[in-house]
Phi, psi and omega in degrees: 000336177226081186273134173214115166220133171081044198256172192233112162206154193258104152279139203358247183296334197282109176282104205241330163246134170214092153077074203245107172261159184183132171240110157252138202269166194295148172061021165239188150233131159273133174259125198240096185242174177160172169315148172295166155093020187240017180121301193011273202288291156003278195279340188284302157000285148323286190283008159211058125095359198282329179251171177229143179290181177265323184198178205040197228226160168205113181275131155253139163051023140100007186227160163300096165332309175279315153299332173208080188294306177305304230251335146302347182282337207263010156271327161246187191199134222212115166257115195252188173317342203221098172314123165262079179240192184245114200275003182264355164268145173346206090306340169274358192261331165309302200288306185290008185271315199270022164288319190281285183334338183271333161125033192294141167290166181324286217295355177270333177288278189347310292174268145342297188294338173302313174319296191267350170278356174258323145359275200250043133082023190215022118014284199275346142347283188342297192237050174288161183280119160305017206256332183257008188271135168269166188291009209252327190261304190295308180294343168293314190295346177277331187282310165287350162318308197277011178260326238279348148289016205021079185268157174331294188252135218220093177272124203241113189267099196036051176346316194230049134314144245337082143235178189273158187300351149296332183294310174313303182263025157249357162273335183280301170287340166309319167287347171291307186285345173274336202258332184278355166287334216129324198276158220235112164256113168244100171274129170255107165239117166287001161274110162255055169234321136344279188284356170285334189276321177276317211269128155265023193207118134217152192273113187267110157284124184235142155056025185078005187260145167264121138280006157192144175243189117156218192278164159313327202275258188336350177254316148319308184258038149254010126350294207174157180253181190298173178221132128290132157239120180238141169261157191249144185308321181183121239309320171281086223139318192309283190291306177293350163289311159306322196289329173255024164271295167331308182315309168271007196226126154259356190285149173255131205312134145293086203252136171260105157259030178241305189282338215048073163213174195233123169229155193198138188292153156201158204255344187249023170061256164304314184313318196262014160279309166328308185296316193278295193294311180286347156306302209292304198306298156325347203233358193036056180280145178284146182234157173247315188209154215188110202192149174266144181250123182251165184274142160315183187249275203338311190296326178311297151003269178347276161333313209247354179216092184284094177287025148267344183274323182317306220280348188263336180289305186318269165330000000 
């Protein structure tokens, strides 16, 4: 639904995309994640018409971003960082405002905007001035702006910035239920956690660059692989704990002995878990805690947009 290869664009000197490829399939979601400053906002920018690249080439929804600008807007739908509402109109008024711009007839924006406002919960809402909206609500009322042609493909430029941890994930199911109708989402988010939850692709940007694409699970193990990790009961705990870790792990133990735990790679996951608790247990070490551990999005994050190799590339 979203083919893009080699694009390219320059603010003067400033190279802001150099050669950005991305594929996202119908019906899914991509997490578009990075550094501030690595393309993001940029490339979203491209694929809904605002910019025009310098180079290479990007289809959305089967139309030419550059070549066929028009008959794409009326395919997509764009929450960009910043609600683009009026804040001195209702909200039922908002909608039906952005119905008409979309060339909607009245009784059909009318009629639409009833719609996504019994959606997202803001009915009672409806004909308060959005100027009395909370961020929680105004991103919702922003988020339905951007259906209101029901478009196929649906772009969220970091969505659920400053809202609260309720918002989020009531904003999270709303996106959820819109990609299980069908529609294809690429959201840019700096909560990775976000994109752990939602995306089922994501694209890591560095420097204008996509640098690793793939599944979440995938992109972790090229991180790293699974770990057992255990804290010990107590200091004397230590030794006889490595010792029977060993026994049973062939990878070799990381050890703290100021936290007292242990972490040690391992390749069959649970099994060697299993192996390490019938170990501990048999050898009657004390453990506080025991658990297999996988690398985070954060640590992926890390790994793949090293700012000191930017700052040495830069130079």
């Amino acid at each position: 639904m979203i083919h893009a290869e080699g694009v390219r664009k320059r603010f003067g000197t400033t190279e802001a995309l150099r050669g950005v490829d991305l594929d996202v399939p119908r019906g899914s979601v991509c997490g578009l994640l990075g550094p501030n400053g690595a393309g993001k906002t940029t490339m979203v920018r491209v694929l809904t018409t605002l910019l025009r690249p310098d180079g290479g080439s990007a289809r959305v929804a089967g139309c030419d971003v550059a070549g066929d600008s028009e008959r794409l807007r009326y395919r997509i739908g764009l929450a960009g960082q910043h609600a683009a509402l009026d804040e001195l109109l209702t909200g039922r008024r908002n909608l039906e405002l952005f119905g008409r711009l979309y060339h909607l007839p009245r009784r059909t924006a009318r009629r639409r905007a009833e719609e996504l406002l019994e959606r997202f919960g803001l009915t009672e809402a409806a004909n308060r001035p959005v100027r009395t909206y909370s961020g929680g609500m105004r991103r919702r009322l922003d988020l339905a702006a951007s259906l209101i042609v029901s478009p196929p493909v649906l772009f969220m430029d970091e969505p659920t910035t400053g809202l609260d941890p309720r918002s989020r994930l009531a904003l999270w199911d709303e996106l959820r239920a819109l990609v299980a109708e069908g529609t294809t989402l690429l959201l840019t988010t700096q909560y990775l956690d976000e994109a752990d939850h939602l995306a089922d692709r994501i694209a890591v940007m560095d420097a204008g660059r996509v640098v690793a694409a793939g599944s979440p699970s995938a992109l972790k193990a090229k991180v790293g692989g699974d770990r057992v990790s255990i804290a010990f009961r107590d200091t004397a705990d230590l030794a006889p704990g490595v010792a029977a870790v060993r026994g049973v792990l062939a990878g070799e133990p990381e050890i703290d002995t100021a936290e007292r735990r242990l972490v040690v790679p391992v390749s069959d996951g649970a099994a060697s878990l299993v192996r390490v608790a019938a170990a501990l247990g048999a050898a009657g070490v004390g453990v506080e805690d025991l658990g297999l551990r996988r690398p985070t999005l954060d640590e992926v994050f890390l790994a793949l947009t090293d700012a000191p190799g930017r700052e040495k590339e830069a130079a």
